[in-house]
C-alpha positions in Angstrom: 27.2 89.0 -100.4 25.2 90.6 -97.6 22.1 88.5 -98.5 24.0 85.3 -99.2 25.6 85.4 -94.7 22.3 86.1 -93.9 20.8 83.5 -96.0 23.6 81.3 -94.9 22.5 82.1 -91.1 18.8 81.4 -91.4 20.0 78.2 -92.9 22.0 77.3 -89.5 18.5 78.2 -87.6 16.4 76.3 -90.0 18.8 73.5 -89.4 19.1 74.0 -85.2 15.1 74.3 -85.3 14.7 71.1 -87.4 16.9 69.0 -85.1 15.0 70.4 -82.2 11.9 69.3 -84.0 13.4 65.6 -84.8 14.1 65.0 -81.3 10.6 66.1 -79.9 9.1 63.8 -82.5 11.4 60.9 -81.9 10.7 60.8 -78.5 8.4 58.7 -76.4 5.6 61.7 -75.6 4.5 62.3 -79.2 3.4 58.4 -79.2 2.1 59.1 -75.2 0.1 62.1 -77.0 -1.2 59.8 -79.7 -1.6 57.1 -76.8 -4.1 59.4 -74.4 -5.9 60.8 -77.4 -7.3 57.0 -78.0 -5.1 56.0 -80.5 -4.0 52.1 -80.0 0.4 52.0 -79.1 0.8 50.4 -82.6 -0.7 53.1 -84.6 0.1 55.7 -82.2 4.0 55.1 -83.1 2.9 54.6 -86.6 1.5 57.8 -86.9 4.4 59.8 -85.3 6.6 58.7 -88.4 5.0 59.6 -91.3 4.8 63.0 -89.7 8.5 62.9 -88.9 9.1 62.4 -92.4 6.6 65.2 -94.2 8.4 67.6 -91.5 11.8 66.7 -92.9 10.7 67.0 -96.0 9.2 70.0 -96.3 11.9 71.8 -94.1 14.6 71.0 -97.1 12.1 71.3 -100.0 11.4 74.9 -98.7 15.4 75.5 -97.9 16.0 74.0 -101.8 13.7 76.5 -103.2 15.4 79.5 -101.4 18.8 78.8 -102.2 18.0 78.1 -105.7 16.3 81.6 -105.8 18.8 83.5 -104.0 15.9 85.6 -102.7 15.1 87.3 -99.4 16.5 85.6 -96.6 14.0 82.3 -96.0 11.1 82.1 -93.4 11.1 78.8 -92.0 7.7 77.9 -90.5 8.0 74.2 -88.2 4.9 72.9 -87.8 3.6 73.0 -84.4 2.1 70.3 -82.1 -0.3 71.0 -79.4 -0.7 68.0 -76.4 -4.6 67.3 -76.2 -4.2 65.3 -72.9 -5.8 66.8 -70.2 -4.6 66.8 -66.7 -7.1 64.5 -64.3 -8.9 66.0 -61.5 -7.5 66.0 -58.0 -9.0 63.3 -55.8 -10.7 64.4 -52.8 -11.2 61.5 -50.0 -13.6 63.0 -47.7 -12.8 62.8 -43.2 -14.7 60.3 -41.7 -17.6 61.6 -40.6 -17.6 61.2 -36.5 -20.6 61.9 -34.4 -20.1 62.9 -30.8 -19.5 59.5 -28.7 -19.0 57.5 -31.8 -15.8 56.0 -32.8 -16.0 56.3 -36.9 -14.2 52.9 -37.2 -16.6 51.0 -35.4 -17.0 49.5 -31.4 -14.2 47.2 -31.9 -11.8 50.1 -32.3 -13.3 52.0 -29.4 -12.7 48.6 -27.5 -9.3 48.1 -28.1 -7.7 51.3 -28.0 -9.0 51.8 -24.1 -6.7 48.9 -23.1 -3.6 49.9 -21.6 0.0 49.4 -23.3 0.9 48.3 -19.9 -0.8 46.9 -17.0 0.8 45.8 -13.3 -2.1 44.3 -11.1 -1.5 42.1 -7.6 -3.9 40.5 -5.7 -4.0 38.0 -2.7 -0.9 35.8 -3.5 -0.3 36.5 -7.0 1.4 39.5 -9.1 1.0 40.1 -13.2 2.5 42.9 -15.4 1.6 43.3 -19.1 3.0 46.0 -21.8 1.6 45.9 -25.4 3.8 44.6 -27.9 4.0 46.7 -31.2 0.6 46.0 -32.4 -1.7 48.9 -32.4 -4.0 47.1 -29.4 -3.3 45.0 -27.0 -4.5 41.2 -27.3 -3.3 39.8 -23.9 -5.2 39.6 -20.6 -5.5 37.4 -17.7 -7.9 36.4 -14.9 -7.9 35.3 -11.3 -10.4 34.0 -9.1 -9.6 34.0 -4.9 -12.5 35.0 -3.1 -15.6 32.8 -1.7 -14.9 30.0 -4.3 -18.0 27.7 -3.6 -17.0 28.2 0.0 -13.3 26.6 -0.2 -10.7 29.2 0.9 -7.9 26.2 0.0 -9.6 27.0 -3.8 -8.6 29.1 -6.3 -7.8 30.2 -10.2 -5.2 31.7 -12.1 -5.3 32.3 -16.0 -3.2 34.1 -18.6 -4.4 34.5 -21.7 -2.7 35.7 -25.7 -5.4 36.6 -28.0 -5.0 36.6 -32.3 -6.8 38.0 -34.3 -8.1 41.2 -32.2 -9.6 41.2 -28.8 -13.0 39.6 -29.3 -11.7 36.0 -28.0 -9.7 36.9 -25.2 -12.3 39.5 -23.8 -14.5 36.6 -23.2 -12.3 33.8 -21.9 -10.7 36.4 -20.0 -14.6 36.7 -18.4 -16.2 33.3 -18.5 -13.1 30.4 -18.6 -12.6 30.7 -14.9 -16.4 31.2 -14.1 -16.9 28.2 -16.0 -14.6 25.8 -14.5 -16.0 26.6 -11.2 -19.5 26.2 -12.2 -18.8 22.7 -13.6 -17.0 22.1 -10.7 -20.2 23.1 -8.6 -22.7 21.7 -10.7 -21.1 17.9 -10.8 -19.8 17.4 -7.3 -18.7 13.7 -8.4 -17.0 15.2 -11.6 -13.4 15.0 -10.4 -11.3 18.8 -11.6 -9.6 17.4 -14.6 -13.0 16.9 -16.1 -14.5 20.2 -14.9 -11.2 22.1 -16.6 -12.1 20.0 -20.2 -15.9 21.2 -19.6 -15.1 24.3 -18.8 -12.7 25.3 -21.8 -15.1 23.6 -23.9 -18.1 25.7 -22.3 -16.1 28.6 -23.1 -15.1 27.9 -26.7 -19.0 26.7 -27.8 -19.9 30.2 -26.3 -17.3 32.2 -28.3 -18.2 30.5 -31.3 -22.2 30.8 -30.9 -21.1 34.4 -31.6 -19.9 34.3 -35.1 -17.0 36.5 -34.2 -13.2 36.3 -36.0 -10.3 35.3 -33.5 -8.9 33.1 -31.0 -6.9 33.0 -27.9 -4.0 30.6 -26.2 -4.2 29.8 -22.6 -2.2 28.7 -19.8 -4.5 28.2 -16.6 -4.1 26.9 -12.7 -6.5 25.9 -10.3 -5.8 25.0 -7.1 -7.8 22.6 -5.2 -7.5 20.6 -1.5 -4.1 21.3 -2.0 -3.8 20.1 -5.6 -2.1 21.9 -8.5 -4.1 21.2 -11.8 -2.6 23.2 -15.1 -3.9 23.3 -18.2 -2.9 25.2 -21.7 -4.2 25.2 -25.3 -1.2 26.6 -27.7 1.9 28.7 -26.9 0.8 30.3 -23.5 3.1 28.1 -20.6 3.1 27.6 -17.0 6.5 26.9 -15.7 7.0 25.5 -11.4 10.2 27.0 -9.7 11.1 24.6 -6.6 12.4 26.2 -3.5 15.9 25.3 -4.9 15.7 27.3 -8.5 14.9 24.3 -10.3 12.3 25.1 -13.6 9.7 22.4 -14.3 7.7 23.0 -17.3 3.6 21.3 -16.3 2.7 22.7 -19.8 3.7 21.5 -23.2 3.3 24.2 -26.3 0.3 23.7 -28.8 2.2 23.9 -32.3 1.9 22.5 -35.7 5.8 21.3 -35.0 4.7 18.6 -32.5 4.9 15.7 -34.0 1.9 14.4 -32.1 0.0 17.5 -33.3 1.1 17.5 -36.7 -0.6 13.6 -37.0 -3.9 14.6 -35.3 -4.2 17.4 -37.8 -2.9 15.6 -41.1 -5.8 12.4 -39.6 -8.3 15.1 -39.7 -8.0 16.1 -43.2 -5.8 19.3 -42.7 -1.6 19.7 -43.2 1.1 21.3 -41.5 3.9 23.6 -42.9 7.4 25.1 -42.5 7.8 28.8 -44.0 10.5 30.3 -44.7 10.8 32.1 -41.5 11.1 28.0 -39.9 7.5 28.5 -38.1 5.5 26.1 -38.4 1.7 26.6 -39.4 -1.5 24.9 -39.3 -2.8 25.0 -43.1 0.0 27.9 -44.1 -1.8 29.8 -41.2 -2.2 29.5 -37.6 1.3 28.6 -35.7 -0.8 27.1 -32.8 -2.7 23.9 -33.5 -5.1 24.4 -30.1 -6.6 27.4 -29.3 -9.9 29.0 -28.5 -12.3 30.1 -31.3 -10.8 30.5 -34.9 -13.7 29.1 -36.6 -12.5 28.8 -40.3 -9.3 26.5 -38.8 -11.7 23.6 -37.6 -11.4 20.7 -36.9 -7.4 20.6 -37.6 -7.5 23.4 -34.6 -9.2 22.5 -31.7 -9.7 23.6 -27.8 -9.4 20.3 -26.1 -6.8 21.2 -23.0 -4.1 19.0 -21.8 -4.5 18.9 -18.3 -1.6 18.2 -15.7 -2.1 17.5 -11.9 0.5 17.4 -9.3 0.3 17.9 -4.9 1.9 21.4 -3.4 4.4 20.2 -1.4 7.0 22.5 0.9 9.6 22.2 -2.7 6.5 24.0 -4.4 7.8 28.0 -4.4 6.0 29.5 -7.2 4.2 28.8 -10.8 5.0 31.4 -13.5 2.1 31.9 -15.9 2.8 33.7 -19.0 2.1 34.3 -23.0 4.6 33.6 -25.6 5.8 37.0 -25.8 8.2 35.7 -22.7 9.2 32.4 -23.6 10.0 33.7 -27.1 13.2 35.2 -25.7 13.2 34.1 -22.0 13.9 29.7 -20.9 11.9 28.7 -18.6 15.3 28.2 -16.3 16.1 32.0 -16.9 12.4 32.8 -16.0 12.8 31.3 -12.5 16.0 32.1 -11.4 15.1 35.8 -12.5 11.5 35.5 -10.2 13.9 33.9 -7.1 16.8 36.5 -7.7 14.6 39.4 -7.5 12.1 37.8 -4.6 15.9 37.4 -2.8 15.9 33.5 -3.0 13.2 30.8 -3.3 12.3 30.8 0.2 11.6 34.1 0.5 8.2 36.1 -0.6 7.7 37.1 -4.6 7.1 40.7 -5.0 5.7 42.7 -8.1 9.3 43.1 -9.3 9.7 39.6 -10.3 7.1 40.2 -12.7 8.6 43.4 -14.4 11.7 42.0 -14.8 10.6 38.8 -16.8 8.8 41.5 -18.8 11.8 43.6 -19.2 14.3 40.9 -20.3 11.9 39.7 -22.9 11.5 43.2 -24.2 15.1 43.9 -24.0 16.0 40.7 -26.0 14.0 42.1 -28.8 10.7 40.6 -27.8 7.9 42.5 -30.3 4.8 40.7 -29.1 2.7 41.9 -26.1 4.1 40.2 -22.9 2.5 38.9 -20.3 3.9 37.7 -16.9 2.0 36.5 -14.0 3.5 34.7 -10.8 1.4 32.5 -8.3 3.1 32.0 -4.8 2.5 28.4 -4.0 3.5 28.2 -0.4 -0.1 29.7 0.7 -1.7 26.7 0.0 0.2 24.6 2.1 -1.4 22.4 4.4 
């Protein structure tokens, strides 16, 4: 009787063992076993079956036997399977290796991480501030030119400039556009300034090229001359007049694919225009400006050609607001001027570096995640 419980409990091991062993074998690792030993999936899963079933088999042929004997209590052996996989080897991704002065990642990187996230400059009539957007390097700059201007102290430059791509482009328009306009302006005498502006621009833009370098850059530029206001812009970047009485006036219309007069010079050309899903529109599903300088692999459907716009300071004349699409992206060009009279204290009165923070501020606090760049000309100076 003794033998018979104990036989009868070995049985209920046997059986708690053998279930233990079916699901192990049933399960997806045995095949993943047979998988990373080299076996192809369809054998693999092939060949976990067959020794499912002599498991089984031999588990109840060896029970059989020892109940039919009534013997010594049975010794169930399970056979035993033992993973061959081995673990792979930790990958180890060696540090840059930096010598002392050298930026690992290359000049470029030195470059761009020495601009500041935020800039505030004022010179002799005019005021700009800058902060970086959430890019890791700023890509907007500007340039002014006041002093000894081919001996004219009625002439003088103003630019602001967005850069794509990285820093390349705008590092160099930044330099040369305004030395530029002035040679061709001192080289032609009887060239009148609308053509010097075109010569210059495209003077800068062969010179950018010539380098090979990835990139572009928007502009928004104003020279003034013998008491003459000339404007000019390729793509987003604006330049906006506030009268003496508040009142905005746009001199600059914006460079995108969206233009219908745009989108027909590019489609002429041999290139297309198209809407995302984010409703921006893009010059071969790429560039959202259809004029800027440099971007090499977008010509001819992107070109630098300027549109130029000329008009005489007069006492209505307060200020010009230059400034990248990070502002006009959130701020009107109504908003822009009343904020630069509000905080000068009225459009007779003198602007002051606040103006400029504040147009940078209200595009930042209206969600504004491109860099931003403000600049504002007093006009009144160059009344005659």
């Amino acid at each position: 009787m003794l033998h018979s419980v104990e036989f009868l409990c070995s049985v209920f091991v046997a059986f708690a063992r053998l279930v233990h062993a079916l699901m192990s074998l049933c399960s997806p690792r045995s095949a993943l076993q047979a998988i990373a030993a080299g076996i192809p999936p369809a054998r693999a899963i092939k060949k976990v079956r067959p020794v499912m079933a002599v498991a089984v088999t031999a588990l109840l042929d060896d029970a059989s036997d020892q109940l039919l004997a009534a013997q010594a209590p049975p010794v169930l052996v399970l056979p035993t399977f033992k993973s061959t996989a081995k673990r792979p080897s930790r990958l180890v991704i060696p540090p840059p290796v930096a010598h002392a002065g050298v930026n690992p990642f290359g000049e470029a990187a030195c470059r761009e991480t020495e601009v500041a996230a935020e800039v505030e400059a004022q010179g002799e009539g005019f005021w700009v501030a800058s902060r970086r957007g959430v890019r890791h390097a700023m890509e907007d700059a500007y340039g002014v030119i006041t002093d000894g201007i081919a001996g004219d102290s009625q002439l003088a430059f103003y630019g602001v400039y967005d850069g794509h791509g990285g820093r390349a482009a705008v590092d160099l328009i930044a330099d040369k556009l305004g030395k530029n306009i002035v040679a061709a302006l001192a080289a032609q005498l009887e060239l009148d300034v609308m053509a010097a502006i075109r010569a210059g621009y495209l003077a800068t833009d062969s010179e950018f090229l010539s380098q090979g370098t990835r990139g572009g850059a928007c502009a928004a530029t104003a020279l003034v001359k013998d008491g003459e206001l000339y404007v000019a812009n390729v793509g987003d970047c604006r330049a906006v007049l506030g009268t003496r009485d508040g009142i905005a006036n746009a001199l600059t219309s914006d460079h995108t694919p969206g233009r219908e007069d745009e989108r027909l010079r590019i489609e002429s050309s041999g290139g297309y225009v198209s809407r995302g899903s984010g409703g921006v529109w893009r010059v071969q599903d790429s560039l959202a400006v259809s004029r800027a300088f440099g971007d090499a692999d977008m010509r001819p459907w992107v070109t630098c050609e300027p549109e130029v716009t000329r008009l005489r300071v007069t006492p209505d004349c307060a200020f010009l607001v230059l400034a990248s699409d990070g502002l006009w992206s959130k701020v009107s060009n109504h908003e822009a001027v009343e904020a630069v009279a509000r905080s000068s204290g009225g459009g007779n009165a003198g602007v002051s570096m606040d103006s400029c923070k504040e147009l940078v501020a209200m595009a930042r606090s209206r969600g504004s995640r491109d860099d931003i760049t403000a600049m504002v000309v007093d006009l009144k100076r160059f009344l005659r």
